[in-house]
SESE-841062 format. One line per 2 residues: number of its first residue (from 0); for each residue x negated, y, z negated of C-alpha. Coordinates in nm, 2 decimals, m for minus. Each point is the difference from the previous one (the first is absolute). Example, Ala and Ser with C-alpha at 12.3 -4.5 7.8 and 13.67 -1.06 7.14 Angstrom:
2
0> m1.23/m0.45/m0.78; m0.14/0.34/0.07
//
This chain:
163
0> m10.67/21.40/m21.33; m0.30/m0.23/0.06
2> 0.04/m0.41/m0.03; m0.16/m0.16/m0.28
4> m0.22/m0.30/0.09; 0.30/m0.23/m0.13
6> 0.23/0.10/0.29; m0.21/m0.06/0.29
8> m0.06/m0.39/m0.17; 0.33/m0.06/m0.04
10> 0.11/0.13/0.39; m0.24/m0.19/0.12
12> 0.08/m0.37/m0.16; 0.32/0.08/0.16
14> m0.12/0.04/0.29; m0.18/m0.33/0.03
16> 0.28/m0.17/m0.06; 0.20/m0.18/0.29
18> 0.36/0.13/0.02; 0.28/m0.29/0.06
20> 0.10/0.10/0.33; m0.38/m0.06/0.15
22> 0.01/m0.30/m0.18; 0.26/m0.13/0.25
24> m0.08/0.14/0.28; m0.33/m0.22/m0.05
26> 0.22/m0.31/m0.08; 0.19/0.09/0.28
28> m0.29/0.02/0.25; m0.15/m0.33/m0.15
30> 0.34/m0.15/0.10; m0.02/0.11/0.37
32> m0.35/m0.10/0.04; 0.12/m0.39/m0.13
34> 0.31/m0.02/0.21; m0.23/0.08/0.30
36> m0.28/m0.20/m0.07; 0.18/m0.36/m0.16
38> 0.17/m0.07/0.30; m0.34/0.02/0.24
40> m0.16/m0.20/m0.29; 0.25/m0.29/0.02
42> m0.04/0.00/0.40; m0.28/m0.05/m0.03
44> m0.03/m0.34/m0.12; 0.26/m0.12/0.24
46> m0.21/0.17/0.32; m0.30/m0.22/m0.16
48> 0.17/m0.33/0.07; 0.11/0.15/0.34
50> m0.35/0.05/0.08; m0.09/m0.29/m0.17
52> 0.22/m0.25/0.21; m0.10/0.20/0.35
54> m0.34/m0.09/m0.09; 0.05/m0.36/m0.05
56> 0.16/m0.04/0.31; m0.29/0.13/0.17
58> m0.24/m0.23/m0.17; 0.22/m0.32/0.04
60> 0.02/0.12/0.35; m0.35/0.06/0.08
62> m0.07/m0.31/m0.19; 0.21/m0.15/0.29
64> m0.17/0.14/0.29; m0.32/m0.06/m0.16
66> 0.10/m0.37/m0.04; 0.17/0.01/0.36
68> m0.32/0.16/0.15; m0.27/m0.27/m0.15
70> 0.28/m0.31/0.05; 0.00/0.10/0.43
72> 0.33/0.18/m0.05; 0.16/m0.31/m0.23
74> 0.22/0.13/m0.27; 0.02/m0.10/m0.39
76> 0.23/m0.28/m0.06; 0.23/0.11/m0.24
78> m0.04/m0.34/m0.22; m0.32/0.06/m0.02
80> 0.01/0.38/0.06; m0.16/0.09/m0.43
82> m0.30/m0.26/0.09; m0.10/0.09/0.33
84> m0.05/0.34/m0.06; m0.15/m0.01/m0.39
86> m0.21/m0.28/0.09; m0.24/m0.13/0.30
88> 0.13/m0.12/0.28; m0.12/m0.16/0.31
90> 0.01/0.05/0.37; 0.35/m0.20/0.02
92> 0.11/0.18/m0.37; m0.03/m0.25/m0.20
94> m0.04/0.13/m0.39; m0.26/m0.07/m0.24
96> m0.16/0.15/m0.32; m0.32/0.00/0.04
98> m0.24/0.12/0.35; m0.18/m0.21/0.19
100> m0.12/m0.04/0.37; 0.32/m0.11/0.11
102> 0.25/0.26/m0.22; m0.12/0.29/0.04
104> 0.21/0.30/0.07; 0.22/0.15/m0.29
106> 0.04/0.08/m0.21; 0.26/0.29/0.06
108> 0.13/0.10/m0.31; m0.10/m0.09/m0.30
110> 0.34/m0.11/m0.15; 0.37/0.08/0.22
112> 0.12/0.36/m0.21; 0.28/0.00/m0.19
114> 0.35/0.19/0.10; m0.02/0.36/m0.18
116> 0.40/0.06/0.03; 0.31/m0.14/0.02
118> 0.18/m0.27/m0.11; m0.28/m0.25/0.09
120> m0.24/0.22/m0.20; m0.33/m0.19/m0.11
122> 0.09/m0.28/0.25; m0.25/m0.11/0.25
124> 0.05/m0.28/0.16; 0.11/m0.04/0.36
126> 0.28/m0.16/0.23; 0.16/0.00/0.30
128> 0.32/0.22/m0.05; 0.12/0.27/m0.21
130> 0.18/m0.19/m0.29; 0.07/0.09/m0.36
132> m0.25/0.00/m0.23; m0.16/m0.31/0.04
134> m0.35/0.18/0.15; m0.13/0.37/0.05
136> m0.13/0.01/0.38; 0.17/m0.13/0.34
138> m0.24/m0.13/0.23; 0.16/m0.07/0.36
140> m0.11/0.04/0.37; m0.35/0.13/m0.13
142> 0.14/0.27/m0.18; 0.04/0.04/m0.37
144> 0.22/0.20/m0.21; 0.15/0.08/m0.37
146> 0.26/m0.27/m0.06; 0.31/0.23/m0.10
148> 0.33/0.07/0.05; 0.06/0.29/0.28
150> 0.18/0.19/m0.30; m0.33/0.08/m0.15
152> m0.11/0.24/0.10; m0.32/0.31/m0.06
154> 0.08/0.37/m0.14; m0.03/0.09/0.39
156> 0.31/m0.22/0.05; m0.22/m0.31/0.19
158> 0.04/m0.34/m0.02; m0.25/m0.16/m0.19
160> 0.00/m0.31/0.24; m0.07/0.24/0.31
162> m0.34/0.10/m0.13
//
């Protein structure tokens, strides 16, 4: 018996269809894909501020040397530590705003950065010690450093003050 031109339409919207059971198996493979790809998503913005702080440290201490270098090996003061190295300074370090014959190195950063982590997060000033929250950066012997607690630490398990 030969198939009328009815039969062959009618097999062949069925066909097109999606059955229930690919259906899921798409869902299912949607689902894999987002429990992979979430979790590298949100580490992501957590390895930015890890990268973020490492490079502040290395401005703020090339900032330093810079400042050490120019100054015949004298350091920042840390009273003054913001000033001398966003403004010009003379030979002896004295700070001031604007350049002139006698202040004329710097300046070295354009503004001190502020913490990207931590407790102290979006904290920049500077003093002697690690202590609560009162400023982002520790500046002593030289050296400079995120002002947190040695708890804090990176997704690699560091200290955030050992950077």
């Amino acid at each position: 018996m030969l198939a009328t031109a009815d039969t062959f339409t009618k097999n062949d919207d069925a066909r097109r269809a999606f059955s229930l059971i690919e259906l899921v198996i798409v869902v299912v493979i949607i689902g894999i894909i987002g429990a992979i790809a979430i979790p590298r998503m949100s580490r992501g913005a957590a390895g930015a501020a890890d990268s973020g702080l490492t490079a502040d440290v290395a401005v703020l201490r090339n900032a330093i040397d810079l400042f050490k270098a120019e100054h015949g090996g004298l350091e920042p003061a840390l009273a003054t530590f913001s000033a001398q190295l966003t403004t010009y300074t003379d030979a002896a370090g004295t700070a001031n705003a604007t350049k002139t014959s006698v202040y004329y190195f710097g300046p070295y950063l354009r503004e001190v950065p502020k913490l990207k982590v931590g407790t102290n997060k979006g904290k920049n000033g500077v003093i002697a010690a690690q202590a609560g929250t009162v400023a982002g950066w520790v500046y002593a012997n030289g050296d400079i450093s995120a002002n947190l607690p040695d708890g804090e630490l990176d997704a690699e398990g560091r200290q955030y003050n050992a950077y």
